[in-house]
C-alpha positions in Angstrom: 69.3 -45.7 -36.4 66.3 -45.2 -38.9 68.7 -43.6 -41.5 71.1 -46.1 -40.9 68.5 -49.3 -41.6 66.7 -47.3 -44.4 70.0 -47.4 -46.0 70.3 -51.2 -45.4 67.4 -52.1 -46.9 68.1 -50.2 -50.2 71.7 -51.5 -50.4 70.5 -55.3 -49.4 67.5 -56.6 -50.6 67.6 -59.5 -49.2 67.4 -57.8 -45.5 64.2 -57.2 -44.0 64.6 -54.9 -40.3 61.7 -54.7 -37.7 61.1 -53.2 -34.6 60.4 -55.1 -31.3 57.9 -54.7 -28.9 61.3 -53.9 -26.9 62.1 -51.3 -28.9 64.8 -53.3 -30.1 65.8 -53.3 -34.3 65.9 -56.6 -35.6 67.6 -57.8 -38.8 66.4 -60.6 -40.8 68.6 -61.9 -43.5 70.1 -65.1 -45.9 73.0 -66.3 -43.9 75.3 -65.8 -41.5 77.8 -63.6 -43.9 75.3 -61.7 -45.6 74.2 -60.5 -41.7 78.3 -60.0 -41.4 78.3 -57.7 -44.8 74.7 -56.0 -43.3 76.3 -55.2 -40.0 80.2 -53.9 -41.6 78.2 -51.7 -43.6 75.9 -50.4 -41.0 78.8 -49.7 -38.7 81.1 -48.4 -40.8 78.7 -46.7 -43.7 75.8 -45.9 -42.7 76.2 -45.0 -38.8 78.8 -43.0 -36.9 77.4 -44.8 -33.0 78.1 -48.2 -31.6 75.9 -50.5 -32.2 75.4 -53.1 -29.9 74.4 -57.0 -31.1 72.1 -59.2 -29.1 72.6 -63.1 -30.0 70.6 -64.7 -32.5 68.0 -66.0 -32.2 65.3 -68.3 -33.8 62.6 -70.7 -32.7 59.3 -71.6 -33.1 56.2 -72.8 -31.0 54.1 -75.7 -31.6 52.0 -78.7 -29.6 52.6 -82.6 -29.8 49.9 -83.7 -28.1 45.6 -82.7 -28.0 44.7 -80.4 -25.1 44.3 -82.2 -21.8 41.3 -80.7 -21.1 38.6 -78.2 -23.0 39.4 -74.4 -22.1 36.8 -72.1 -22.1 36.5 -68.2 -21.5 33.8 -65.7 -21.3 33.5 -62.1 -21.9 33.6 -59.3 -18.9 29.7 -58.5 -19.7 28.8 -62.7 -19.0 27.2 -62.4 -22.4 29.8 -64.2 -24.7 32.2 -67.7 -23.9 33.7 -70.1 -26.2 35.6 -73.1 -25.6 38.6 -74.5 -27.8 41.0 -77.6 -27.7 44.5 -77.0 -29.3 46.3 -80.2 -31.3 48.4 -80.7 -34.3 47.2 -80.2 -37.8 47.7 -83.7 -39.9 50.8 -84.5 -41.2 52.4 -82.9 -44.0 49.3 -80.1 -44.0 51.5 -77.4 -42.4 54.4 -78.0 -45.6 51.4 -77.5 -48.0 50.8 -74.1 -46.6 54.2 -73.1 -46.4 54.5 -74.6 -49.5 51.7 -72.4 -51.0 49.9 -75.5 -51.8 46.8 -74.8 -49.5 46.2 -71.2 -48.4 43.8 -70.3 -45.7 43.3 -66.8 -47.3 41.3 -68.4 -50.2 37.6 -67.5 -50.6 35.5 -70.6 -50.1 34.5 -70.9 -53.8 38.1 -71.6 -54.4 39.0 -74.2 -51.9 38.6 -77.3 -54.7 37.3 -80.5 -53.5 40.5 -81.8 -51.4 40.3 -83.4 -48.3 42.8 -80.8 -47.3 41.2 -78.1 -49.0 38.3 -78.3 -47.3 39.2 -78.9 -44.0 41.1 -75.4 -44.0 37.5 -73.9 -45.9 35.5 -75.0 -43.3 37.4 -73.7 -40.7 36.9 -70.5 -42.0 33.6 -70.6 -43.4 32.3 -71.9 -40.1 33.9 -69.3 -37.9 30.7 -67.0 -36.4 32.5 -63.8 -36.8 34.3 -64.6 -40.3 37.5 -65.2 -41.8 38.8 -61.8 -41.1 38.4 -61.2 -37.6 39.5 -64.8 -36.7 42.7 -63.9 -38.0 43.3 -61.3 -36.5 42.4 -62.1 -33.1 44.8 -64.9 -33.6 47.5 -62.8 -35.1 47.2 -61.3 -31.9 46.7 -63.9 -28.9 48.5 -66.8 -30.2 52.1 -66.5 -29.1 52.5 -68.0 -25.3 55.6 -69.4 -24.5 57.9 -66.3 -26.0 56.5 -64.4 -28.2 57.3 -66.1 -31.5 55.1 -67.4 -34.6 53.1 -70.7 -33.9 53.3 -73.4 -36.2 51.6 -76.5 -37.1 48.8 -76.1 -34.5 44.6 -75.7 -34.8 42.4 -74.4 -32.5 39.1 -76.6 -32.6 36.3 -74.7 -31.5 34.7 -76.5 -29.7 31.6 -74.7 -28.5 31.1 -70.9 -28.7 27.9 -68.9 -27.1 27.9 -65.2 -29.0 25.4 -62.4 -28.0 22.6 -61.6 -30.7 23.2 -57.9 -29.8 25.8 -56.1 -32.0 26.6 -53.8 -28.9 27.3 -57.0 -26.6 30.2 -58.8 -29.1 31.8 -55.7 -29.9 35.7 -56.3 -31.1 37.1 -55.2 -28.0 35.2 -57.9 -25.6 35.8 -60.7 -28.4 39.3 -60.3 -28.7 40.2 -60.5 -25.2 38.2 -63.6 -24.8 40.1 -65.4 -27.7 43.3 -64.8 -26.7 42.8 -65.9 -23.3 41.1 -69.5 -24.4 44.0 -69.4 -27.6 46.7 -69.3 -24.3 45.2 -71.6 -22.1 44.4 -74.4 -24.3 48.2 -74.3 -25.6 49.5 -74.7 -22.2 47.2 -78.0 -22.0 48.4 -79.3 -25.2 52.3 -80.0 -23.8 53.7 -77.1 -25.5 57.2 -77.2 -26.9 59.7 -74.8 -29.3 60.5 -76.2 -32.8 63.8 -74.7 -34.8 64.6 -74.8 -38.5 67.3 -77.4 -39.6 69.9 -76.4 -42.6 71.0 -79.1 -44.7 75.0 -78.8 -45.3 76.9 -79.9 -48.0 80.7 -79.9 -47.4 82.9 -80.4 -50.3 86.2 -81.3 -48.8 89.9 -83.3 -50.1 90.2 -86.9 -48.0 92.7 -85.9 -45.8 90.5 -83.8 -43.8 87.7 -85.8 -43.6 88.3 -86.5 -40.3 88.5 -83.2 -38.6 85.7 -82.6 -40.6 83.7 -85.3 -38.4 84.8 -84.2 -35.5 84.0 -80.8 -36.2 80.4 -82.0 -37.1 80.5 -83.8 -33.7 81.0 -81.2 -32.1 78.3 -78.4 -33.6 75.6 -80.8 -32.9 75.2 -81.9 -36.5 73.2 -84.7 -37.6 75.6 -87.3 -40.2 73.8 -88.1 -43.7 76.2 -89.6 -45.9 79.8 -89.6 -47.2 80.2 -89.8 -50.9 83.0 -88.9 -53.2 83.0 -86.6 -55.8 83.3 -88.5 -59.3 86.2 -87.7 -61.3 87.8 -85.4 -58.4 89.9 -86.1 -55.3 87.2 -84.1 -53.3 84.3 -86.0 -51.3 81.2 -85.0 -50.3 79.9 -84.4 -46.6 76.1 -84.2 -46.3 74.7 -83.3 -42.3 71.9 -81.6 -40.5 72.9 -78.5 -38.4 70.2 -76.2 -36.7 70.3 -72.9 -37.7 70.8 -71.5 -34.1 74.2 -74.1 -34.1 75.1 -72.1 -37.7 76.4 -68.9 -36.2 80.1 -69.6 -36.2 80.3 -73.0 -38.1 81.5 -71.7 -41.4 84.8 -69.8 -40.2 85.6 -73.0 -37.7 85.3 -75.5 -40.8 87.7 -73.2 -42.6 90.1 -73.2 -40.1 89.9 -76.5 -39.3 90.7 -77.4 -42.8 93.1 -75.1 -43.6 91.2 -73.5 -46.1 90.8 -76.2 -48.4 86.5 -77.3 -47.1 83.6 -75.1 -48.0 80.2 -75.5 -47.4 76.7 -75.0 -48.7 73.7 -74.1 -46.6 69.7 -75.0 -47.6 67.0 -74.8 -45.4 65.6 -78.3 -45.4 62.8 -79.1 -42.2 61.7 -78.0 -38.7 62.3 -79.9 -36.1 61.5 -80.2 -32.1 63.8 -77.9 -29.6 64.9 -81.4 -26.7 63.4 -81.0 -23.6 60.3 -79.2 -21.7 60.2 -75.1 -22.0 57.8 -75.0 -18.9 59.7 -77.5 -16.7 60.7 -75.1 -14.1 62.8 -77.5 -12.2 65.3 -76.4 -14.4 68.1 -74.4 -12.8 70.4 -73.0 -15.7 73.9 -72.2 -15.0 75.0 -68.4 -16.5 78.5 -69.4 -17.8 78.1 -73.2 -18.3 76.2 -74.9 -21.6 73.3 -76.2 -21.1 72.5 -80.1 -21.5 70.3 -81.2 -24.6 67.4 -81.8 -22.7 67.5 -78.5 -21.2 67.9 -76.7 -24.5 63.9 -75.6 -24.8 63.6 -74.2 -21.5 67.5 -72.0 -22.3 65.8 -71.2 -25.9 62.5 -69.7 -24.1 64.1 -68.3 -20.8 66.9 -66.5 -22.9 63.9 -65.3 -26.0 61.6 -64.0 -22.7 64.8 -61.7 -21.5 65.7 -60.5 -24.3 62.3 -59.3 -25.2 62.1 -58.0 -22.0 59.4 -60.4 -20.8 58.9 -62.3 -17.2 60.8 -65.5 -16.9 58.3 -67.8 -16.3 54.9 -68.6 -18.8 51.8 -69.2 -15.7 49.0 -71.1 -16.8 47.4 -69.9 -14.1 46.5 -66.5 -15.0 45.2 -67.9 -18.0 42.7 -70.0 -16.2 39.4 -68.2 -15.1 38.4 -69.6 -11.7 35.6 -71.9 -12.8 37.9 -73.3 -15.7 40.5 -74.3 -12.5 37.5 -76.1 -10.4 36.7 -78.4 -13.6 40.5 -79.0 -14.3 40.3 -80.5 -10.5 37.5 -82.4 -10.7 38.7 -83.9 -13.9 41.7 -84.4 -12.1 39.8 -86.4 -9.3 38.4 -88.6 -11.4 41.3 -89.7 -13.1 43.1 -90.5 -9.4 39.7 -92.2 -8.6 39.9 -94.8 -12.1 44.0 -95.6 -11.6 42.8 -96.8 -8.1 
């Protein structure tokens, strides 16, 4: 199997392969027929052995609201704790990093005098154990719900107590400590999945502009606009479709049109996954599709199996116990001012 992707990789270089913590090989490529051409090849060229195919997959984690409540955690010597609350960065500062507009790997001298700018520097600069080891115990900790990249979220620390004695904060009692507060404060801040949205451009004749609607219908695609083409009989379809809806999409439109619609894929935004991932109310049927607002919780129960994780995300093993008392009592008084 090693061969066989080392040989992908030189033949596609658009195709980048990992390896799971499940000891599963993953694929990433452009498309859903440039993953077709990947996996012909790697069946037929480069390997003599079945290869079995998982489905796809692709999500992304993310908070809409502020923490409900300041998480702290301590260290198993007593010596070190720090407290965080998890919310959303400002709008449209999460497109400037993709973006490369803003990068949190600059030095500080180089942050420039934006608003923007220097709300990333001082997050670094003020960190007590410095830019470096902050990412990487985040790199680390930060993926609850299943495993996958988080996005458009900041950890505020809030307060942090660190031991004067280099023997005391050591890297192995620090990072434990972060990634428990990292967990528990993203389970306060209503948690949810976010996907990535294609644009879609169909160029199609008139006549089959209305199995083309119905076909959008019925992938889940967002209508844009209908425009003809000047100076041809074609017109122009432009939609949303999630990415996890792509798989498939192409060779229907095809056959719905007889040939004679094509389409155009370009990434364009993320958006949020409908419904709760941690509802656990839930009960999803095996064989049966699931209902839009149970999509999140499918999306993470499905991720968690295949990556050969537990079913269920509990907060409470992310709580230590005095964290849990203060949770209740704030919970108290709450009930105590609605009556």
């Amino acid at each position: 199997m090693d061969e066989g992707l080392r040989k992908i990789r030189k033949s596609y270089p658009l195709a980048i392969t990992k390896v799971e913590e499940s000891g599963e090989h993953a694929i990433l490529a452009a498309g859903e027929l440039y993953l077709d051409s990947v996996m012909k090849d790697l069946r037929e060229i480069c390997l003599e052995v079945e290869v079995k195919v998982a489905d796809p997959v692709v999500s992304c984690e993310t908070v809409v609201e502020s923490s409900s409540v300041k998480c702290f955690a301590e260290t198993s010597n007593e010596k070190n704790n720090i407290t965080m609350i998890a919310e959303p960065l400002e709008i449209g500062l999460a497109e400037d990093v993709e973006n490369g507009v803003v990068g949190i790997d600059w030095p500080g001298r180089n942050l420039g005098t934006s608003s923007k700018r220097n709300m990333i520097g001082n997050c670094l600069l003020q960190d007590p154990f410095g830019p470096l080891d902050m990412i990487n115990r985040f790199q680390w900790g930060a993926r609850p719900l299943c495993d996958e990249p988080i996005r458009n979220v900041k950890f505020k620390i809030v307060n942090a107590k660190i031991a004067p004695e280099p023997l005391h904060r050591g890297t192995g009692k620090i990072i434990p400590m972060a990634r428990h507060v990292a967990f528990s404060t993203f389970h306060m801040a209503t948690p949810r999945l976010m996907e990535p949205v294609y644009y879609v451009k169909i160029e199609t004749p008139i006549d089959c502009a209305s199995a083309i609607f119905t076909l959008l219908y019925r992938w889940c695609c967002h209508f844009r606009k209908h425009v003809p083409q000047p100076g041809t009989p074609a017109h122009i379809v432009k939609a949303f479709l999630p990415v996890i809806e792509s798989f498939g999409f192409e060779t229907d439109l095809r056959y719905h049109a007889q040939g004679q619609a094509f389409c155009v894929y370009v990434f364009d935004h993320w958006a949020i996954v409908p419904g709760d991932p941690l509802d656990e109310s839930i009960v999803l049927q095996p064989l049966d599709p699931a209902p839009i607002q149970h999509l999140a919780r499918e999306f993470m129960v499905k991720t968690r199996c295949r990556k050969r994780m537990r079913e269920d995300v509990s907060i409470n093993k992310f709580f230590d116990e005095d964290m849990v008392l203060e949770h209740a009592q704030q919970a108290a008084d709450r009930h105590q001012q609605m009556f």
